[in-house]
C-alpha positions as a LaTeX table, in Angstrom:
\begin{tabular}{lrrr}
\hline
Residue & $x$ (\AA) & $y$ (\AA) & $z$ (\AA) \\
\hline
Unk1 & 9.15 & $-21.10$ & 22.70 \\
Unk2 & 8.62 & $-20.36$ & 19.11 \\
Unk3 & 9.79 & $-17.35$ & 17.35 \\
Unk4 & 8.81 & $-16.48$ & 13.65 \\
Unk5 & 10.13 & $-14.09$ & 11.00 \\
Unk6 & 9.22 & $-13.49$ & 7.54 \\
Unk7 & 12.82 & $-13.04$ & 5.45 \\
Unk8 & 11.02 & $-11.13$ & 2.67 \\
Unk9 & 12.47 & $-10.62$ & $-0.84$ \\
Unk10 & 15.17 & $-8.21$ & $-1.25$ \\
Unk11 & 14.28 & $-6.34$ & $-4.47$ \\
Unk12 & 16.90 & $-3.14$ & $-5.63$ \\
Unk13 & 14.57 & $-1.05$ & $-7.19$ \\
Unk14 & 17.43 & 0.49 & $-8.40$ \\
Unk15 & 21.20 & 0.09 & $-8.99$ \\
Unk16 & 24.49 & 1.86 & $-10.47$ \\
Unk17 & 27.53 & 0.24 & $-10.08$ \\
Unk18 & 29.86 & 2.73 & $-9.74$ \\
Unk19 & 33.06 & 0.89 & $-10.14$ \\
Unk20 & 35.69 & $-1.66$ & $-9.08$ \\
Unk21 & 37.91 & $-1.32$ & $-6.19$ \\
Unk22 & 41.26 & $-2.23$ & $-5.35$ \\
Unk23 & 40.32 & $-5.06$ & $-2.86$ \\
Unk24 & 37.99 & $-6.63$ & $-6.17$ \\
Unk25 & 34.84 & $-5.48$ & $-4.53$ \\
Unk26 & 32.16 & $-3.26$ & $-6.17$ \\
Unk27 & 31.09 & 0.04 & $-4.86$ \\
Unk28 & 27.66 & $-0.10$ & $-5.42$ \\
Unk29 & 24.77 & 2.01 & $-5.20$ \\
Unk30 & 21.09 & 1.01 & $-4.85$ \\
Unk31 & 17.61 & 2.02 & $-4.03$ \\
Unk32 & 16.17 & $-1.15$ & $-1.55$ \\
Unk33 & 12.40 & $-2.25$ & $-1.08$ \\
Unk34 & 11.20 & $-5.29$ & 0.09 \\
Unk35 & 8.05 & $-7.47$ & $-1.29$ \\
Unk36 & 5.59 & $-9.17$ & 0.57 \\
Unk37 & 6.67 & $-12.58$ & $-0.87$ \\
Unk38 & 8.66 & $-14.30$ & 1.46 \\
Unk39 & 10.60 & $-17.41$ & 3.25 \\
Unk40 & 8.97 & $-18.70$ & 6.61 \\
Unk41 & 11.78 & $-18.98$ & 9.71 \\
Unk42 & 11.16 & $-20.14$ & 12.84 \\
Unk43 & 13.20 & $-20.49$ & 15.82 \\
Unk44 & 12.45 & $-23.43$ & 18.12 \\
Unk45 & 14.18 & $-22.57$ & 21.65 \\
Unk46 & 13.27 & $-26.08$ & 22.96 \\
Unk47 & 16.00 & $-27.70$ & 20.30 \\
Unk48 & 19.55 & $-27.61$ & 20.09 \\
Unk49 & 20.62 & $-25.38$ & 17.01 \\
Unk50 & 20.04 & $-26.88$ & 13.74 \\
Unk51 & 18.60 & $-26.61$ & 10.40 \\
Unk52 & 15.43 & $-27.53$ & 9.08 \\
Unk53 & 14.50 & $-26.87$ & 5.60 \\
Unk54 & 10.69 & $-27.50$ & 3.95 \\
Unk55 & 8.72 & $-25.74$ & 1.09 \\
Unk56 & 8.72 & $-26.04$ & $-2.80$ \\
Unk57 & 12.12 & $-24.16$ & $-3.15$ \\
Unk58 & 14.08 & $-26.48$ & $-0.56$ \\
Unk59 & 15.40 & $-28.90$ & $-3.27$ \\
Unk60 & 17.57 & $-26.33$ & $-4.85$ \\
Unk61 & 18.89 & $-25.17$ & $-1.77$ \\
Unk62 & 22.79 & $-26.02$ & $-1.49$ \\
Unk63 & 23.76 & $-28.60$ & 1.62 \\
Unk64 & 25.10 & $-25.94$ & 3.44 \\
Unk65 & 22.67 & $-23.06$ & 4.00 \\
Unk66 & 23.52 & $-19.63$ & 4.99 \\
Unk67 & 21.40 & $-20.38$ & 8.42 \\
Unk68 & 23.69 & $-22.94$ & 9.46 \\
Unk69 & 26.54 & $-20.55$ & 9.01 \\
Unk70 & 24.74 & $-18.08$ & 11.04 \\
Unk71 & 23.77 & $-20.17$ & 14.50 \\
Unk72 & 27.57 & $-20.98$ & 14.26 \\
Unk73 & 28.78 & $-17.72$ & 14.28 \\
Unk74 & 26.80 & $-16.13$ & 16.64 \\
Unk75 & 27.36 & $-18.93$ & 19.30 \\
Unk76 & 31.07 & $-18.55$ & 18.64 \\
Unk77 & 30.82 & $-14.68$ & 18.71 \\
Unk78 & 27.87 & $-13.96$ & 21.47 \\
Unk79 & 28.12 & $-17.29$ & 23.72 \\
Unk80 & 25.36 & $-16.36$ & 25.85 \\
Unk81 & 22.77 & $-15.88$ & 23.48 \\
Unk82 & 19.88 & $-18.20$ & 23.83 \\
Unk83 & 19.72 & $-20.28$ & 20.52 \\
Unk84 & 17.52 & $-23.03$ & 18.98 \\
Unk85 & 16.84 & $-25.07$ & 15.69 \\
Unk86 & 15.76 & $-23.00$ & 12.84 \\
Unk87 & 13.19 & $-24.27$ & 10.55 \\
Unk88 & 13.18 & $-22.56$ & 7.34 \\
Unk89 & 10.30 & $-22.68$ & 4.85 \\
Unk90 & 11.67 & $-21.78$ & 1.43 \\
Unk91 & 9.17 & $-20.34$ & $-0.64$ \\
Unk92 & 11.27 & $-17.85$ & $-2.81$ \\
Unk93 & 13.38 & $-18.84$ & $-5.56$ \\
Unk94 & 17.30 & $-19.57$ & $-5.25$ \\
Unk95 & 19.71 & $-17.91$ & $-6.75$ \\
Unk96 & 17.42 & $-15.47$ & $-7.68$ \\
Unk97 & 18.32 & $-12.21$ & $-7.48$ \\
Unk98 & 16.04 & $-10.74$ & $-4.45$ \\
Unk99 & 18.37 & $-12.01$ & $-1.33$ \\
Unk100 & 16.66 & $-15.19$ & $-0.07$ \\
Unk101 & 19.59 & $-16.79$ & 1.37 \\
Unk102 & 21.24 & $-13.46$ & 2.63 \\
Unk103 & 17.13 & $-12.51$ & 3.78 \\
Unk104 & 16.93 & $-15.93$ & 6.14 \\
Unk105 & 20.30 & $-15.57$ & 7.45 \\
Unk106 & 18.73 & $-11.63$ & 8.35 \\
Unk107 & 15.36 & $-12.76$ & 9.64 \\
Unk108 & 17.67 & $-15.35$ & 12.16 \\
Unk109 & 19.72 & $-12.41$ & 13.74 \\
Unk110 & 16.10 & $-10.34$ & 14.22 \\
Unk111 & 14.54 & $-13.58$ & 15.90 \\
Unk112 & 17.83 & $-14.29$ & 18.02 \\
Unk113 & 17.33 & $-10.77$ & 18.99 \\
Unk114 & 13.72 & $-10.96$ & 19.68 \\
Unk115 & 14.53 & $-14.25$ & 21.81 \\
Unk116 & 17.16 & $-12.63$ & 23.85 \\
Unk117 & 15.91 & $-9.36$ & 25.04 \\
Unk118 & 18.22 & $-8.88$ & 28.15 \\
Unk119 & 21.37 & $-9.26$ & 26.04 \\
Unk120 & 20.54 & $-7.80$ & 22.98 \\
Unk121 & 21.37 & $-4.19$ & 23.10 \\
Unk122 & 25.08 & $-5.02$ & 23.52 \\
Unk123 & 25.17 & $-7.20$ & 20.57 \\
Unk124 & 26.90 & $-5.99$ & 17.36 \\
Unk125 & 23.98 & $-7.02$ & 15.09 \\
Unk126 & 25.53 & $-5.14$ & 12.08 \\
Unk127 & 29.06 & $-6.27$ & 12.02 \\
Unk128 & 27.83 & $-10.25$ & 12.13 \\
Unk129 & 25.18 & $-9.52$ & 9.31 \\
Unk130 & 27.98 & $-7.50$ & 7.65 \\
Unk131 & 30.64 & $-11.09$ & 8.25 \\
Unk132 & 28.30 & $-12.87$ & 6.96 \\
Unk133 & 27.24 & $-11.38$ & 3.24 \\
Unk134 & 26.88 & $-8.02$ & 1.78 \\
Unk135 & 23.28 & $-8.29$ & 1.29 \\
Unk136 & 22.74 & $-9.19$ & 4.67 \\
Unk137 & 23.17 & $-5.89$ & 6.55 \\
Unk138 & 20.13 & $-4.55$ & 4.28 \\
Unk139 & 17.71 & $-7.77$ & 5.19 \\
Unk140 & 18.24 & $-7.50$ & 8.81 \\
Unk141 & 17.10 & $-3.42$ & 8.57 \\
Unk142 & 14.18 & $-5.47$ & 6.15 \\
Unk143 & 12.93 & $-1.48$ & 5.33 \\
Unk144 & 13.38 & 0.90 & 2.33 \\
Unk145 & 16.77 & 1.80 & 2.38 \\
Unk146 & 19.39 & 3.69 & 0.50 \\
Unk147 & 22.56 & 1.01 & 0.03 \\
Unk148 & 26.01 & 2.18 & $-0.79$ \\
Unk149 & 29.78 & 0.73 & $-0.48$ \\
Unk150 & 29.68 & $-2.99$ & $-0.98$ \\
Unk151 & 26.19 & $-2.88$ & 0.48 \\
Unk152 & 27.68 & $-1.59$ & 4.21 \\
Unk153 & 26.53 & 1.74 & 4.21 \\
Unk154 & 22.87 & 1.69 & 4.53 \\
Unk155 & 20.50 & 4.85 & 5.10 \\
Unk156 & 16.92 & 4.46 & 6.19 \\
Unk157 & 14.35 & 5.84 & 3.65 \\
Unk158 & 11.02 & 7.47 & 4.92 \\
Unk159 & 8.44 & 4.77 & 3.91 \\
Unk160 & 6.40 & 5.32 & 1.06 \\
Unk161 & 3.41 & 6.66 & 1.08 \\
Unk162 & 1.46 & 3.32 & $-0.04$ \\
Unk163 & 3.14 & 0.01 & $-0.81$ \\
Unk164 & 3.98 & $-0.64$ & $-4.47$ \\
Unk165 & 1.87 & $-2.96$ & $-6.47$ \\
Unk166 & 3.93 & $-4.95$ & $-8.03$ \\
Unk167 & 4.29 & $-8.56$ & $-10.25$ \\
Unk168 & 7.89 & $-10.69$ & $-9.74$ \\
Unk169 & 8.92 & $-13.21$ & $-12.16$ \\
Unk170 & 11.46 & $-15.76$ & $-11.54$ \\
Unk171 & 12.00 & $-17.78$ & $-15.24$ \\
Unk172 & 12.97 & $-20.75$ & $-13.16$ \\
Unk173 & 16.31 & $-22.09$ & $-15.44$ \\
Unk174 & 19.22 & $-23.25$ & $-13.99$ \\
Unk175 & 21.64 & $-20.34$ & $-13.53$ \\
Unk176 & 25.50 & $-20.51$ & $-13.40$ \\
Unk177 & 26.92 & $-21.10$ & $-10.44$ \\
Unk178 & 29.62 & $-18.25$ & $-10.80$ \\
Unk179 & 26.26 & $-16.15$ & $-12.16$ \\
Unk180 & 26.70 & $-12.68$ & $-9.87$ \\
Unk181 & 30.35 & $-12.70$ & $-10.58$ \\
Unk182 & 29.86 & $-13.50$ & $-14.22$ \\
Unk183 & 27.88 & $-10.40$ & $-14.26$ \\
Unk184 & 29.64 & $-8.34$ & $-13.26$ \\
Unk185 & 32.02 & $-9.61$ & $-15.21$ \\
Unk186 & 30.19 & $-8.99$ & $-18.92$ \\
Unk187 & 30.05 & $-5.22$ & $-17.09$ \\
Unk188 & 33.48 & $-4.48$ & $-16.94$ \\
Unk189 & 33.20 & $-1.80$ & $-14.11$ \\
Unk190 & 35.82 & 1.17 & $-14.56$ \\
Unk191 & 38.69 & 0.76 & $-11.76$ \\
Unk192 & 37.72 & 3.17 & $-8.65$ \\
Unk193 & 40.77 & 5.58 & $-7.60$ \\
Unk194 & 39.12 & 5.91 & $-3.99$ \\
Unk195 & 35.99 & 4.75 & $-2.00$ \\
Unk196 & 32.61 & 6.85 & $-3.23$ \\
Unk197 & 29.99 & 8.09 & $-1.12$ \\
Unk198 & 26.78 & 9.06 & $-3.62$ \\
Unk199 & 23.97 & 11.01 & $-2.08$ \\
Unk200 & 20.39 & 9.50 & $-1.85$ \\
Unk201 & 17.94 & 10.27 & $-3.86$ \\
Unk202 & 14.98 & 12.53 & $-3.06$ \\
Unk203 & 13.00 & 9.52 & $-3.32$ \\
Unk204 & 9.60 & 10.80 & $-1.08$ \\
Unk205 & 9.52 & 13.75 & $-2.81$ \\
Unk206 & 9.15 & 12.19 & $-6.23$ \\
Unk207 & 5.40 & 11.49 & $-6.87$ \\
Unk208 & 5.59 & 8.35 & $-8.81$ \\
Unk209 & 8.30 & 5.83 & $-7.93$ \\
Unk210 & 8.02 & 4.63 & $-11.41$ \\
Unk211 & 9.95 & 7.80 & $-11.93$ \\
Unk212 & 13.51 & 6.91 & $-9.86$ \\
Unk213 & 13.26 & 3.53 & $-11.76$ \\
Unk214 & 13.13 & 4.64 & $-14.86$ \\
Unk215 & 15.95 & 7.86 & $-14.31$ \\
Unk216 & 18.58 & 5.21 & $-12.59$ \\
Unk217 & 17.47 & 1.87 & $-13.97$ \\
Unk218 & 20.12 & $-0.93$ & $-12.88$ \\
Unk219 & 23.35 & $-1.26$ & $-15.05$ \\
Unk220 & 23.55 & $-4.89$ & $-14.43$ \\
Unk221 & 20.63 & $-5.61$ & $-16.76$ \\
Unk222 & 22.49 & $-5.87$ & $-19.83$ \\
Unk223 & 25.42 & $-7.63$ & $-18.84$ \\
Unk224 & 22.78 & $-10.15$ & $-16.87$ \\
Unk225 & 21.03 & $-10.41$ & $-20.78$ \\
Unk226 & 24.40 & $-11.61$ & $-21.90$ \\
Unk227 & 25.08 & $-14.30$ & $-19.59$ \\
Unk228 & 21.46 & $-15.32$ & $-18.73$ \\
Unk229 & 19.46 & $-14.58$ & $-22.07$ \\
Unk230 & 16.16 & $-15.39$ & $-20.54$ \\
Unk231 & 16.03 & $-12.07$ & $-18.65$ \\
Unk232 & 15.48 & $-10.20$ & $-21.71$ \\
Unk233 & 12.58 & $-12.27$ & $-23.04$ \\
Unk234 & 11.01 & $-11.83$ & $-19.14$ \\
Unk235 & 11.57 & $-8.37$ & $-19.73$ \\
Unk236 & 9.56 & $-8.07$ & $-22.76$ \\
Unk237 & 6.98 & $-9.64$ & $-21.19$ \\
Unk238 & 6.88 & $-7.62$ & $-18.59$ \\
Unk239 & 7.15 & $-4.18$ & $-20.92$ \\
Unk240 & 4.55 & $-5.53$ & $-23.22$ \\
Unk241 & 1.67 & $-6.54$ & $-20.67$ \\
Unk242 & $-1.23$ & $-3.97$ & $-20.47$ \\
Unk243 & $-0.72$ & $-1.49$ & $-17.59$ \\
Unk244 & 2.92 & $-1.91$ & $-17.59$ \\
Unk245 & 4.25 & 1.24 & $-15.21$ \\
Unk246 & 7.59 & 0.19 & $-15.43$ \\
Unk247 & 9.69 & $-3.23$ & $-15.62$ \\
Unk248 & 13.42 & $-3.60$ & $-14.25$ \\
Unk249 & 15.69 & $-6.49$ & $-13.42$ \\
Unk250 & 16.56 & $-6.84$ & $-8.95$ \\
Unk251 & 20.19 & $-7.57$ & $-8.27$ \\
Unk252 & 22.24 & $-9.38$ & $-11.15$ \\
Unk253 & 18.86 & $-11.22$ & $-11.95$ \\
Unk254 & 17.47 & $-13.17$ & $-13.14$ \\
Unk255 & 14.51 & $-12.35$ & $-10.88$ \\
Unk256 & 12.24 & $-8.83$ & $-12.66$ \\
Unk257 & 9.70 & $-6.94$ & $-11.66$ \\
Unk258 & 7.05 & $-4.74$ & $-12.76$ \\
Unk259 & 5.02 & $-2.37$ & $-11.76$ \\
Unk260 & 1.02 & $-2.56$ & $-12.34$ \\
Unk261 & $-2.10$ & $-0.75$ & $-10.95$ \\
Unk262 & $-3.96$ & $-4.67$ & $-9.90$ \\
Unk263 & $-1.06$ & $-6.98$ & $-9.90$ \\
Unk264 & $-3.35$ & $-9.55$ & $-8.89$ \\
Unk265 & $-4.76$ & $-9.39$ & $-12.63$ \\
Unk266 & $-1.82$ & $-9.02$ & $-14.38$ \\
Unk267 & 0.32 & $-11.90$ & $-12.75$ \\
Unk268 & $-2.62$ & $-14.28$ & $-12.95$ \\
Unk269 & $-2.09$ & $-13.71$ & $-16.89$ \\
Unk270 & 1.32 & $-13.54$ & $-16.96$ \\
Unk271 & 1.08 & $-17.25$ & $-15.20$ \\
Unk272 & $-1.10$ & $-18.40$ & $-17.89$ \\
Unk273 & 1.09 & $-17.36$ & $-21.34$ \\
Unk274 & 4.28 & $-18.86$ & $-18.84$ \\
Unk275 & 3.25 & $-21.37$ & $-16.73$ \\
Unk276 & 6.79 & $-22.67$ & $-16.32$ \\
Unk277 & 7.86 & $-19.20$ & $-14.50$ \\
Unk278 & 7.25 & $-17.97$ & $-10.95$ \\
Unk279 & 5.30 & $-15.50$ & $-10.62$ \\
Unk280 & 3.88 & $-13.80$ & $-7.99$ \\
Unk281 & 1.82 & $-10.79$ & $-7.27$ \\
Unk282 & 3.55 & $-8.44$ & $-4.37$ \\
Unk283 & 3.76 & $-5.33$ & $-2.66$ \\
Unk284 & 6.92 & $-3.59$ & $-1.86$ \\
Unk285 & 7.88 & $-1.45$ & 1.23 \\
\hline
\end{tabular}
């Protein structure tokens, strides 16, 4: 039996850091979408567990993948779930900004789920995505959400009223290793006296989603300019095409995104002035 899951990209629309607490962690908060671009995972029920990795983006993958991390832990955690090998077609970039690794991990727990129906509804789904990243809570709901805390407090957003048109570009150069806490680092959060709980946004009663972007931007886009200059020149880019709604950076970068009436058009000229950078025209939901 073969189940499949699209781990889509993760993309923060939006993002305020609001500071730095005791424990070293960020208290963060962010507006969530997800783009139709996405890794390919299948679960094979037939094999013992195991990874399988294919696609153009499975060379830059570390030895030890996220998934591998995650078959463990739920056999140690939920011993009589059904598992199987995972074959995982990477398609999105690495170390990229929009999730990918904490997105597979995600679309494993929903296809676990899906493959164990009886047992299911008395697994903790949360608290394993929550062991194993921060971003993975938000994959696994895979919907427009509202994250807050380290990325633990989630709150579902009604869906838009039409997906977002929208053009990602990856510049595809090696990024530090150490880039998300380097980041954060060039930010120099203020220290946070106790834990924060800001309130969502009104975000389906605004009439243009360009709007939100542009109020709460993400503060991580300068520091990420610092460390990784090549986010400012995709940027400008971005800001400079015709039909430009709105640009921003996802995450501590050095994936951006922009927003365009036919994305189609405008990342099929973005690709030819950069043909070294990924780009890809998307919608997000």
């Amino acid at each position: 039996m073969l189940i499949e899951e699209r781990a889509r990209a993760k993309i923060n629309l939006t993002l305020k850091v609001l500071g730095r607490r005791a424990d070293g962690y960020h208290e963060l908060a962010s507006v969530v979408a997800f783009a139709s671009a996405a890794d390919r995972v299948v679960l094979d029920l037939s094999r013992p567990p195991g990874v399988d990795v294919t696609g153009p983006f499975a060379p830059q993958l570390p030895t030890e993948v996220l998934i591998a991390r995650t078959l463990t832990l739920l056999a140690t955690r939920e011993p009589r779930l059904k598992l199987g090998a995972v074959t995982l077609d990477k398609r999105l970039p690495v170390a990229a900004g929009v999730g990918g690794g904490s997105a597979d991990a995600a679309a494993v727990l929903r296809a676990v789920r899906n493959a164990n129906p009886d047992s299911a509804a008395q697994v903790d789904w949360h608290g394993i995505a929550k062991e194993l990243g921060a971003d993975v809570p938000v994959c696994l709901e895979n919907r427009l959400t509202y994250m807050t805390g380290i990325g633990d407090r989630l709150q579902p957003l009604p869906p838009l009223r039409e997906p977002i048109a929208a053009v990602l570009i990856n510049p595809q150069v090696p990024v530090p290793a150490d880039k998300t806490a380097q980041v954060f680092k060039a930010l120099a959060a203020p220290e946070l006296g106790s834990t924060l709980t800001p309130t969502a946004p009104l975000l389906a009663a605004l009439p243009d989603i360009s709007a939100t972007i542009r109020s709460i931007g993400n503060d991580l886009e300068e520091p990420a300019r610092r460390v990784m200059p090549v986010v400012g020149d995709v940027m400008h880019a971005l800001r400079k095409h015709p039909g430009c709604r709105i640009a921003a950076m996802s995450g501590a970068g050095p994936t951006c995104f922009g927003l365009f009436a036919d994305a189609f058009v405008a990342a099929t000229q973005l690709k030819a002035a950069h043909p070294s950078w990924w780009i890809e025209a998307v919608t997000l939901a």
